[in-house]
N, C-alpha and C positions, 0 to 999 in steps of 0.2 A: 530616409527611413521613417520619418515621424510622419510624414505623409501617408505611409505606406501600413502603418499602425493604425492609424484614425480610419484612413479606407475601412481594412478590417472590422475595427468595433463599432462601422456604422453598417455592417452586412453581418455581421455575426452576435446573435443575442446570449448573453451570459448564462439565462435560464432553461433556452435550447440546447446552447451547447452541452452544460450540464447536464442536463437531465437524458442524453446520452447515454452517462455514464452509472446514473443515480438517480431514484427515484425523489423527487421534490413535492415539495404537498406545500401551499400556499399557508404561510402566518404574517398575518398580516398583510406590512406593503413589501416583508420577505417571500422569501420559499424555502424552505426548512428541509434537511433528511439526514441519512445518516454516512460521515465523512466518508469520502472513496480512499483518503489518503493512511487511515488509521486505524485502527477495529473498535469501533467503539457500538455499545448496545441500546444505548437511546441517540436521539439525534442533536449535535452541537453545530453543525455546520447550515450555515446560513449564504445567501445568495440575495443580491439587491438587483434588479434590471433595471429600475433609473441609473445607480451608480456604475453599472456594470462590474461589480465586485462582488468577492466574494470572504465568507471568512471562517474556520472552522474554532470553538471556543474549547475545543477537545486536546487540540494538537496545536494550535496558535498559530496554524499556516494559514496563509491568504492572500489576497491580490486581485488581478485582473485575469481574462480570459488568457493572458499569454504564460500568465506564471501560475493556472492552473492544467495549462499543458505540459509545461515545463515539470510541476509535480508528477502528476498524472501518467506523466507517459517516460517520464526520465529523460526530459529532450535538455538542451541547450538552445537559450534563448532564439538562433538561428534557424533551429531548425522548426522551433514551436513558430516561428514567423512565415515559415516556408509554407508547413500542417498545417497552419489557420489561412492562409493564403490563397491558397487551394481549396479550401472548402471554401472560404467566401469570392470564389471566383475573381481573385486580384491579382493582376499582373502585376508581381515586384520592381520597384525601380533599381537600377543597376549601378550602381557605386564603387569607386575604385576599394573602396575598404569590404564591400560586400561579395565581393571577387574572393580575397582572402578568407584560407581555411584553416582551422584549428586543427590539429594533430588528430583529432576525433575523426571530423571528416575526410580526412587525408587516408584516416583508417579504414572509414565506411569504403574509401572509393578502393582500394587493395582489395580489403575483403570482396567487393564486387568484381572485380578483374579477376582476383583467384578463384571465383566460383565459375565462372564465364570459362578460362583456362580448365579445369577442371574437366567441365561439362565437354567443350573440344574434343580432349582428349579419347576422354571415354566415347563420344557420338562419330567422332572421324576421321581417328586414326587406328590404323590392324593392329598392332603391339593392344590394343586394348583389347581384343577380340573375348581373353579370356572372362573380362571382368564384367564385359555386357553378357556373356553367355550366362555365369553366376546369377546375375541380376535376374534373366528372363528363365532361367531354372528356379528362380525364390517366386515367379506366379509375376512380374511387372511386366508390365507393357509397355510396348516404346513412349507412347502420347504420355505415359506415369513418370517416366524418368526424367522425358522433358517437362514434363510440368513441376518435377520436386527439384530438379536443374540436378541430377546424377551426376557424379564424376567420376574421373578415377586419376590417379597420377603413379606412375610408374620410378619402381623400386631406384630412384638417384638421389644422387646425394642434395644437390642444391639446384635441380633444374626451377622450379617454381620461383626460389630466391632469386635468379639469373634472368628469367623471364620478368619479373618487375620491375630488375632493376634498368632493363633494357627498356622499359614501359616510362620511364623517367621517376621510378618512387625512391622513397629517400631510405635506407638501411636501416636508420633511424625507426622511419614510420613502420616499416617492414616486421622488424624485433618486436615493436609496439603491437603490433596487430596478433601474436603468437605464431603466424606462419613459418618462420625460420626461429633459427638457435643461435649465437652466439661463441664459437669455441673457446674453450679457456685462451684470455691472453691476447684473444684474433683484436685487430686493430679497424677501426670502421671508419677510419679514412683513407686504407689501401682496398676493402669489399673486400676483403680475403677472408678466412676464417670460421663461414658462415656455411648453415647445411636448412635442410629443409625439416620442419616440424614432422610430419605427414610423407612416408614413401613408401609406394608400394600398397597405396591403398584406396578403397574404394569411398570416394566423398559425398557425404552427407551435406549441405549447406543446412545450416540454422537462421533463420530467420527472427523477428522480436514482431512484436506486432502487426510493424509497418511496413512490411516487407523491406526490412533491411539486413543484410545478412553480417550476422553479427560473432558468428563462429562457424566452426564445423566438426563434423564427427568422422573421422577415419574408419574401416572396418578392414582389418590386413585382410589380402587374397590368396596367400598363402602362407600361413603362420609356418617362422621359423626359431628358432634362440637367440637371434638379434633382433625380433620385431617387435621388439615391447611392448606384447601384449594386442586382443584381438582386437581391441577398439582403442582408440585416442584421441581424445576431445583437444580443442581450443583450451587453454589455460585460462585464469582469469585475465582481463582484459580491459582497460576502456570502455569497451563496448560490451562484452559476453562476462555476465555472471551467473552462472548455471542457477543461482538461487533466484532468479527472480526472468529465467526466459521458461517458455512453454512449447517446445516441436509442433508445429502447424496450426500453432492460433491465428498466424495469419491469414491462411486457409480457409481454418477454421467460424472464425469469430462470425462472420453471417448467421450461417447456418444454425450456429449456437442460441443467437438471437431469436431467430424466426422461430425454433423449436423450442427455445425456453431448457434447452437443457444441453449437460456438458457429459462428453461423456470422454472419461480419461483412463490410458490404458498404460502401460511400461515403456514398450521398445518404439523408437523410430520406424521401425517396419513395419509396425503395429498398424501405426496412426496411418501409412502410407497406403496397406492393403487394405483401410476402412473405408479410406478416401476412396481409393480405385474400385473398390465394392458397388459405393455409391451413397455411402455413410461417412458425410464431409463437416459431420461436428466431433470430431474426435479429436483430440489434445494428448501430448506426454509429459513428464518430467525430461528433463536432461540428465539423465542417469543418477539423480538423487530421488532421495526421497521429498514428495510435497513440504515446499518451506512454505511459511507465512505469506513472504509476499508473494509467492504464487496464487496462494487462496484470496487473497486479497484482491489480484489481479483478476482470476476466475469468478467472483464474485460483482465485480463490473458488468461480466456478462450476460450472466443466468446463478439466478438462488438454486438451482437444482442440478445436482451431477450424479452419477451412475458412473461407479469407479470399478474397473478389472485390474483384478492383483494376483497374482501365485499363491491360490489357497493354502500353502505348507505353512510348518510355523512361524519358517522365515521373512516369507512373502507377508502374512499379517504383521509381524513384528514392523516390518519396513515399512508397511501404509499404515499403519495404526497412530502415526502422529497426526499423519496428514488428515486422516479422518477426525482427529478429536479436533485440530484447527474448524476442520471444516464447520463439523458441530456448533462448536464455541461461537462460532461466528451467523449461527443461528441459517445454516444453507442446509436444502432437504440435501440428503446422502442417501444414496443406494449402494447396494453392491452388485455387479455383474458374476453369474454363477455361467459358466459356461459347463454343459452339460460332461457326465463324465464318458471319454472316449471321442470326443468328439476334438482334440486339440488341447495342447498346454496353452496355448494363448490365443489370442485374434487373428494374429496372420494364420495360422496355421488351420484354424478353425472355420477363418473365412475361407480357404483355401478347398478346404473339405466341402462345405456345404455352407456356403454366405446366409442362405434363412436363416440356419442354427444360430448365428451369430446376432443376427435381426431380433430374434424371439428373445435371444438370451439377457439384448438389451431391454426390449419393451416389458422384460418380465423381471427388472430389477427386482431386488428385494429389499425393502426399508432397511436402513443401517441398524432401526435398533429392532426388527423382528430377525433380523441376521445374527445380533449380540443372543437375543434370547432366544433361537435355536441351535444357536454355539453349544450357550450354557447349560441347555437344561437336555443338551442330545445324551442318551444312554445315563441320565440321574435319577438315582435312587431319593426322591426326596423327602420320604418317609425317616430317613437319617438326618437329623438337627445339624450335623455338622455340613453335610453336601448343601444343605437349605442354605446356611449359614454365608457357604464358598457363594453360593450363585446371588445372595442377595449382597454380598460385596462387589461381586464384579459388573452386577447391573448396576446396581444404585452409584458404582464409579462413575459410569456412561450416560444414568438418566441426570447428574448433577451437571451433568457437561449442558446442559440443554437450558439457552437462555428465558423459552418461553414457560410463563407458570403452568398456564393451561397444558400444556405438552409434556411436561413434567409428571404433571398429576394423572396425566390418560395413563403412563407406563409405570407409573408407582400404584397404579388401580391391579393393570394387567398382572403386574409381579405378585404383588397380594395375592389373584386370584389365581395363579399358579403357585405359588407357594402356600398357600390355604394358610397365611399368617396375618394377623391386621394389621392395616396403616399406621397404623398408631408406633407399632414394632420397628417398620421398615422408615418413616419418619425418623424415629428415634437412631434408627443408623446413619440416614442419611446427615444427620445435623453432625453424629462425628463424621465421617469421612469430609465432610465441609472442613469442619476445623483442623482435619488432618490437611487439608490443604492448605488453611491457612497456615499452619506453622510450618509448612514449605518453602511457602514465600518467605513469611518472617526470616526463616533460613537459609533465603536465598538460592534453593533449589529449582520452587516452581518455574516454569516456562512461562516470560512475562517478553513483551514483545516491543522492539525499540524505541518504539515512539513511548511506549510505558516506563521503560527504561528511564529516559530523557525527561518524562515529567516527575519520575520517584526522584532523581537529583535535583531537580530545579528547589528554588525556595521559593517555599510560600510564603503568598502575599498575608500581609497581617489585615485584622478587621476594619485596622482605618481606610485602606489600599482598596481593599472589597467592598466596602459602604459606600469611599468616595465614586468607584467605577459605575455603581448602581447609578447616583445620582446624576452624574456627569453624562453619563448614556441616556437618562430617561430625560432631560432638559434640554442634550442637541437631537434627542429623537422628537420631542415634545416643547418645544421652545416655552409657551403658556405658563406651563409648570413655574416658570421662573419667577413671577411674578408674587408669587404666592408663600415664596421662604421666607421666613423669619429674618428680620433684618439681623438679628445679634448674629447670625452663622456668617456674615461680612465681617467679622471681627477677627476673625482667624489668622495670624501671622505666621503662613507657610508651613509646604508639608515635606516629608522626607524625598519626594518622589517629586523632581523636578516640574515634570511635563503637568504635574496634580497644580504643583504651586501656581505656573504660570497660566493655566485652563481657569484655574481660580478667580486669579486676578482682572483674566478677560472677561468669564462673567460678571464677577463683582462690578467691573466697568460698567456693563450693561444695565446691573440692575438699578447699579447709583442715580446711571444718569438716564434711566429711561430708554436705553435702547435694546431692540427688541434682538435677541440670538441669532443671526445666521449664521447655519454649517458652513456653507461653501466659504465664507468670509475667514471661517476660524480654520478650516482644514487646511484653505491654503499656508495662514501664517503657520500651521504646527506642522507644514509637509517638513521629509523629511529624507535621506539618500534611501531607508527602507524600503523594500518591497510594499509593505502599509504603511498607510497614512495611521500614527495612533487614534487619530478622530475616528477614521472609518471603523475602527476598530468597538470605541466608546459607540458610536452608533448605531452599532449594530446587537453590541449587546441592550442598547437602551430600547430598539423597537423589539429584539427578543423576547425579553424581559417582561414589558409591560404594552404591546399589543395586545391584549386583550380585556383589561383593564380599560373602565372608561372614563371619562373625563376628570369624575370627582374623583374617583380611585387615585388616578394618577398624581391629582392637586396633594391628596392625602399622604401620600407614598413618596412625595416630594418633601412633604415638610416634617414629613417621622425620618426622614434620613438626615436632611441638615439638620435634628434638634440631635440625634446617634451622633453625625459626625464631631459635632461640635463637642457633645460628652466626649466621644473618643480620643480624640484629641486633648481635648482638657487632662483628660487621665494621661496620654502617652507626654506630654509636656510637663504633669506633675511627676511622674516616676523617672524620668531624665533628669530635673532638678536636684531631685531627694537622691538619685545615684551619684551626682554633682558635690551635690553638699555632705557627703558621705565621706568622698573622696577628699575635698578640703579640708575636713576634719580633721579626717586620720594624717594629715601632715601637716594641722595645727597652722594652716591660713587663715586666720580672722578677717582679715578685708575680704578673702572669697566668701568664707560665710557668710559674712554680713549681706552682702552681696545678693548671695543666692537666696535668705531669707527673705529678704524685702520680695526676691523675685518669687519663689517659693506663695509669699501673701496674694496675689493677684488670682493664684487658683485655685484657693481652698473655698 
């Protein structure tokens, strides 16, 4: 396998691969943008193609090309081996341990058997007659059906279960997959007791990116009081978590690219009759509303999307998160107005007349000229209080907006429709800010995982933060080293292990003359982590101070060991005096003493 690794990262470049997924702009001997894996609005994430690593300073993830697929795409190392494989045209070598599959892919391979079974059914056997006729009465066409892999599976109890099991799968993996149920009690080393998830209905496969199918959506074809209801998804799973898959990205995702835009609509039929149209960048939810990491995800592909919703107040209410994500995350937004009479949604519309459908897209409407003829449709604004409603509900929306410049275009526009000065609507906008902030404070506002994860983490104290600077700009800058103050060698140890021992390696160097090598020190401080902590210092050190030059850097070298050493001084005197505090108040004189003498060395 280690073979089979090196292949790879001598055919596949860290830089290329990235930038794929994310725009990179050269700093330095980096390349800089903004992280794929976290929402963030300036850019912390760095990329080195000597080291072929990468590293984000936002979310502290990082690695190699294989564990930024692994992030990226939510693979397990196996399969990120397989995905990078294949694109660097390697033929994997075949190992008896590489043969073995983890319960995941034991799932991927059901889930693919059950869609194949599915598809049968429906395409070639008569008992399905009625649910191909349904199909090609909704406007599909056979080459559609085959191409979204249509099924159907007929109203029994556990024919699907019985057919895998006869396929050699395990009951086990079966249950794991959401395909079948479980009965109260049933016992799964007699196979008794088990029924099928899905009967009596017409199948949707769900696919995730990479054309893997990773759930499915049932639609009954004849709604009855025991068929629980019209649709039924895949549960959560292994594999399928409705928050974070997209109906026909797989499809989709070219098209999105060449076009530079996403255009995302509700139903599975939707996206299906856009395709079949001839309009093959169109994307859905899985019956939720837009989560985080779906815009996250959709933001991979295209800044710009054109969104169709159910204009009632229900329909907005339910895209209305998804569109603030969007915003927040600084993506152009439109909205799709499909004309009135001409269809409640896209299938339907497309059905009618597919131009309608063409125009309705190419003549989006800017998210925020859609807010401001929301607001201001049928207002009297000659009344201070209707002013008042519309400059709340705008100024909520233009705050959403990370760019300044883009800000101030629509706090100009609002002015001059509100015939009130900036100055006014400024002064609102700064409360509605602080009405936001004491949300968070409160624990209300929508803050999003990886933000989560950093509000609990602790912060590093100022020694922690001065030391990293320094340590990063001397293995990014070796030179640097020459030039510190020898007193900053005087320091005995820091709280932070990996600090003490990086310490003492350079101190070695400076003592006796030898000049820093990275690779020398990475290797002794590698580590079981996915990063190397060196890789880590050194990247924040070319960050940091690429652009700085040479004297800068000597300078910026010896104002941090002359900080460190203060800071230090101060953290080892206030440790003492908490020391000798403590001896006091239970009257140890030999610790006292003790601690004074020690105490004298750093005043």
């Amino acid at each position: 396998m280690n073979d089979d690794i090196a292949k790879i990262k001598e055919k596949i470049d860290v830089v290329d691969l990235i930038s794929e997924y994310i725009q990179l702009k050269p700093a330095g001997i980096n390349h800089k943008g903004l992280c794929p894996i976290h929402h963030e609005k300036s850019p912390s994430f760095m990329v080195n193609r000597e080291r072929q690593s990468w590293h984000c300073f936002g979310c502290s993830r990082g690695g190699d090309i294989f564990s930024f697929i692994q992030e990226i795409e939510g693979m397990e190392f196996r399969d990120a081996l397989t995905f990078l494989a294949d694109k660097a045209g390697v033929q994997l070598s075949r190992t008896g341990s590489s043969v073995e599959t983890s319960q995941k892919n034991r799932v991927k391979a059901i889930n693919h058997e059950a869609a194949k079974f599915f598809h049968y059914i429906l395409t070639k056997l008569s008992q399905s007659k009625p649910a191909e006729e349904y199909l090609i009465g909704r406007g599909l066409r056979r080459d559609t059906i085959e191409a979204w892999q249509i099924g159907f599976v007929p109203d029994q109890w556990d024919l699907l279960t019985k057919y895998l099991l006869k396929k050699g799968h395990a009951i086990d993996d079966i249950l794991a997959s959401g395909l079948a149920i479980k009965k109260e009690g049933a016992d799964t080393r007699g196979m008794r007791g088990f029924y099928d998830r899905f009967r009596g209905r017409i199948m949707f496969p769900i696919w995730d990116a990479h054309d893997t199918v990773v759930g499915f959506t049932g639609r009954v074809l004849v709604e009855t009081e025991h068929s629980g209801g019209k649709y039924v998804n895949t549960p959560q799973t292994m594999l399928y978590d409705k928050s974070r898959v997209l109906f026909g990205l797989n499809k989709a995702k070219r098209e999105i690219k060449k076009q530079d835009l996403i255009v995302m609509v509700e139903g599975q039929m939707d996206v299906i009759a856009c395709h079949q149209a001839g309009m093959t960048n169109v994307v859905a939810t899985s019956g939720t509303a837009l989560t985080e990491h779906q815009c996250v995800l959709l933001k991979r592909y295209s800044n710009n999307i054109a969104l169709s919703f159910d204009g009632d107040a229900a329909g907005i209410a339910a895209a209305k998160r998804g569109i603030d994500l969007l915003v927040e995350m600084g993506m152009n937004v439109k909205v799709i107005e499909i004309p009135e009479g001409e269809g409640k949604d896209p299938d339907e519309c497309v059905k009618k007349n597919k131009d309608v459908w063409f125009a309705a897209v190419a003549n989006a409407k800017d998210i925020m000229n859609w807010y401001f003829d929301r607001s201001f449709a049928h207002a009297h604004i000659a009344d201070p209080k209707i002013k008042q409603r519309i400059a709340n509900e705008l100024l909520q929306e233009i705050s959403r907006i990370p760019y300044a410049v883009e800000r101030d275009h629509w706090l100009t526009q609002l002015s001059h429709r509100l015939q009130v000065d900036m100055s006014a609507l400024r002064e609102d906008m700064v409360r509605i800010l602080r009405q936001g902030q004491k949300k968070v404070a409160e624990g209300v506002h929508r803050t999003s995982e990886v933000e989560n994860i950093q509000a609990l983490s602790v912060k590093k104290g100022r020694l922690e933060l001065l030391l990293e600077r320094l340590f990063g700009l001397i293995l990014a800058y070796p030179d640097t080293l020459t030039t510190i103050p020898a007193q900053f060698f005087s320091i005995e140890g820091f709280s932070v292990p990996l600090y003490t021992d990086l310490y003492e390696t350079i101190k070695l160097g400076y003592t006796q003359a030898i000049p820093v090598v990275y690779t020398e020190i990475r290797e002794k401080y590698a580590s079981s982590a996915s990063e190397n902590p060196i890789d880590i210092l050194l990247f924040k050190g070319e960050s940091d101070f690429s652009e700085l030059s040479q004297t800068q850097r000597i300078e910026e070298a010896h104002a941090l060991a002359v900080q460190i050493k203060l800071e230090w001084t101060r953290e080892k005197r206030a440790s003492i005096q908490s020391a000798l505090s403590q001896a006091e108040s239970v009257g140890n004189r030999v610790e006292v003493d003790r601690l004074m003498q020690e105490l004298r060395k750093f005043v």
